[in-house]
C-alpha positions in Angstrom: 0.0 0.0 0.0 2.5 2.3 0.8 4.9 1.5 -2.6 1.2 2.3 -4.1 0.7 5.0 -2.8 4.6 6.5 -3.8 6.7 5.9 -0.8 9.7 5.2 -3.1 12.0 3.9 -0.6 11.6 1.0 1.8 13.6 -1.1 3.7 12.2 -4.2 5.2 13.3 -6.3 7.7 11.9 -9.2 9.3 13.2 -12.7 10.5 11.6 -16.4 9.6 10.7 -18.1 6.3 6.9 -17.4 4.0 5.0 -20.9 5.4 1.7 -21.7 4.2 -0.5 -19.4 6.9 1.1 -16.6 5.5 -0.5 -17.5 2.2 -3.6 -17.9 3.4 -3.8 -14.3 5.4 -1.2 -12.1 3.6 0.1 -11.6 0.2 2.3 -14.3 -0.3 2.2 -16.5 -3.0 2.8 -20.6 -3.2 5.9 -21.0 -5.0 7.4 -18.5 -1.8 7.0 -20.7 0.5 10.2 -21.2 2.2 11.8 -18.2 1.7 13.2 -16.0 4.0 10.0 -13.6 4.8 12.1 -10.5 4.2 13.4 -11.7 0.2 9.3 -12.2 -0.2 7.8 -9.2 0.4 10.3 -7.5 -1.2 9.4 -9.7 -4.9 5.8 -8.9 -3.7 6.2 -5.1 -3.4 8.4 -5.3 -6.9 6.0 -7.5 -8.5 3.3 -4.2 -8.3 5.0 -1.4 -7.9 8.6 -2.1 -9.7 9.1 1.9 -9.1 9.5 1.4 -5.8 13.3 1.3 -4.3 13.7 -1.5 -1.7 16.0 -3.3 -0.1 15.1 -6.8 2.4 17.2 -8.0 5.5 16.9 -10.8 7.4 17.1 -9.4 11.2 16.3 -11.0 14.6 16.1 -8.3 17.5 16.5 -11.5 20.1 20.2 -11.5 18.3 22.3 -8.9 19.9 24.8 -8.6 16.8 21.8 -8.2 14.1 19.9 -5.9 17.0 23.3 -3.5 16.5 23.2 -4.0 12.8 19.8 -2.3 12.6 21.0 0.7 15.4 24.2 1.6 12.9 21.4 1.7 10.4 19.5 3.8 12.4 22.2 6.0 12.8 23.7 6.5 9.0 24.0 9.7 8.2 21.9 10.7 5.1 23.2 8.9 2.0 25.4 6.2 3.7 22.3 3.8 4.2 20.9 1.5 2.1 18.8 3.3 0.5 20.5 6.9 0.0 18.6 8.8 2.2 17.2 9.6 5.8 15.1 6.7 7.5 11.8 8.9 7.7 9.3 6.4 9.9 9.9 2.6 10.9 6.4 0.6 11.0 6.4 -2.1 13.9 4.8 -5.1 12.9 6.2 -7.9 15.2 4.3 -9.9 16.8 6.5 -10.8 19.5 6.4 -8.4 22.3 10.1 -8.8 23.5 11.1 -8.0 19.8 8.8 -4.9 19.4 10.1 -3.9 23.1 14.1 -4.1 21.5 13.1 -2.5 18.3 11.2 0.4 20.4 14.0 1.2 22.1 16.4 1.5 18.8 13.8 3.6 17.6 14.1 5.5 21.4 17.9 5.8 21.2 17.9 7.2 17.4 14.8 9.8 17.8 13.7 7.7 14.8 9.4 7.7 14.9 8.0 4.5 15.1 4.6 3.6 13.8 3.1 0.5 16.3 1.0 -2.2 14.6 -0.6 -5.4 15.6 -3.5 -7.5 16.4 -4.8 -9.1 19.5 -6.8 -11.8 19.0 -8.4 -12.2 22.7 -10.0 -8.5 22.0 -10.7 -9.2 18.7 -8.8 -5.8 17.8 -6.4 -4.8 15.4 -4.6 -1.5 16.0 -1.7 1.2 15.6 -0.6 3.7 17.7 2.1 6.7 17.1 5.1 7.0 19.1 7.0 10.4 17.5 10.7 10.4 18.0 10.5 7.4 19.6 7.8 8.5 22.3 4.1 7.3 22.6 2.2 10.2 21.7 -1.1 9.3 23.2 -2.0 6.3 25.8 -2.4 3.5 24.3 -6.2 2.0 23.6 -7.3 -0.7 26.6 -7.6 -4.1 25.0 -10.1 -5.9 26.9 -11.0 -9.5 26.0 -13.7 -10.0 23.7 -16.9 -12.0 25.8 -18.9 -12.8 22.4 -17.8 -16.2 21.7 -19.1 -15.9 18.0 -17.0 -12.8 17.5 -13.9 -15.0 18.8 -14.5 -17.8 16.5 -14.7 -15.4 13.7 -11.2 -13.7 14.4 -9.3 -16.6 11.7 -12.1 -15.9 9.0 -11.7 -12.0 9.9 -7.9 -11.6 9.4 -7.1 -10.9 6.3 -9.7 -8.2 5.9 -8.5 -7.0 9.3 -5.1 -6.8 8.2 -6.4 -4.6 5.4 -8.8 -2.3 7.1 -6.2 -1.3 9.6 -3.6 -1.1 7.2 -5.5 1.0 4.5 -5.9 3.8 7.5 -2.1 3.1 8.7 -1.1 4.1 5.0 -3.5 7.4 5.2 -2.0 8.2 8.7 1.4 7.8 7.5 1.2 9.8 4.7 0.2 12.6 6.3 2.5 12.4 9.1 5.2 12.4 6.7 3.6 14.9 4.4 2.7 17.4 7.3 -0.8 17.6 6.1 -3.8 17.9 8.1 -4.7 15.9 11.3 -2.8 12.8 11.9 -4.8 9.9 14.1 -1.9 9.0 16.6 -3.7 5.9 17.8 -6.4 3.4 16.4 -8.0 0.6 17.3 -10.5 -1.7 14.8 -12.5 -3.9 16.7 -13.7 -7.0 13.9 -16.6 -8.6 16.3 -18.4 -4.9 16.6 -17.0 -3.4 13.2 -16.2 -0.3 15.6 -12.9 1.9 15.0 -12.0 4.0 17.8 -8.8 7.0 17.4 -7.4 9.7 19.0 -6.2 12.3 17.3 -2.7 13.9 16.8 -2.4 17.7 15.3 0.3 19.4 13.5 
């Protein structure tokens, strides 16, 4: 979405190899199936939008030598990294907490803003939240376990159109963030068994 939308720059990192659930819920295809994650979405994001610069890492914050790969990364000066210029936003997608935790604090240490995503499938939420320069702008949305047992059973059927409702308004949000335009939502939260989004939001 964002390659799409012209971001023309994007590195991607990530750790793990394309297996078959990713398929099912993402935009992977067959034949990538056991390649490294990273290599994947990078043919993905060529496949439709060859315009697009990026370059694909495989990374794993739990690994203290790759963790201080990405920080010197962080740090470049403009034109030494990868992809020629500044690193403008980082989008947080792990799922595991301790990672997201390491990665936060890179983002902390280098005053680098760091867009927050993720599910949670015991509230049957998606959501993003904000944290400029490396700080949460807003308190973070409660997320309370869902009690409707059909809207539970639902959350596999749900996820791929929950990845792309809340990623459709991440892209917006970002955009304007990095174009300085208008009112930015610092946090979100897309609740699949109500079809409810709640956001807060952030102004310029």
């Amino acid at each position: 979405m964002l390659a799409r939308s012209g971001v023309g720059s994007l590195l991607i990192l990530d750790h793990g190899k394309v297996e078959e659930v990713h398929v099912n819920s993402l935009y992977y295809q067959n034949e990538q199936i056991g390649l490294p994650r990273s290599d994947a979405a990078k043919l993905c994001v060529n496949d439709f939008s060859p315009q697009a610069k990026v370059e694909a890492l495989q990374i794993d914050f739990n690994n203290e030598v790759e963790r201080k790969r990405v920080k010197d990364l962080f740090e470049m000066e403009e034109g030494t990294s990868p992809l020629g210029g500044n690193l403008d936003i980082v989008l947080d997608c792990l799922e595991d907490s301790t990672q997201s935790g390491l990665l936060a604090e890179l983002c902390h240490s280098a005053g680098i803003t760091r867009l927050e995503c993720g599910t949670k499938k015991e509230a049957a939420c998606a959501y993003y939240q904000f944290h400029v320069a490396g700080a949460a702008t807003e308190q973070a949305f409660a997320m309370d376990p869902v009690e409707d047992a059909a809207g539970a059973s639902l959350w596999e059927v749900l996820l791929p159109s929950t990845y792309q409702t809340i990623a459709g308004l991440a892209v917006q949000d970002v955009l304007k963030y990095l174009l300085e335009a208008g009112k930015v939502t610092s946090a979100v939260r897309y609740n699949t068994a109500t079809m409810k989004v709640d956001s807060r939001e952030m102004s310029f």
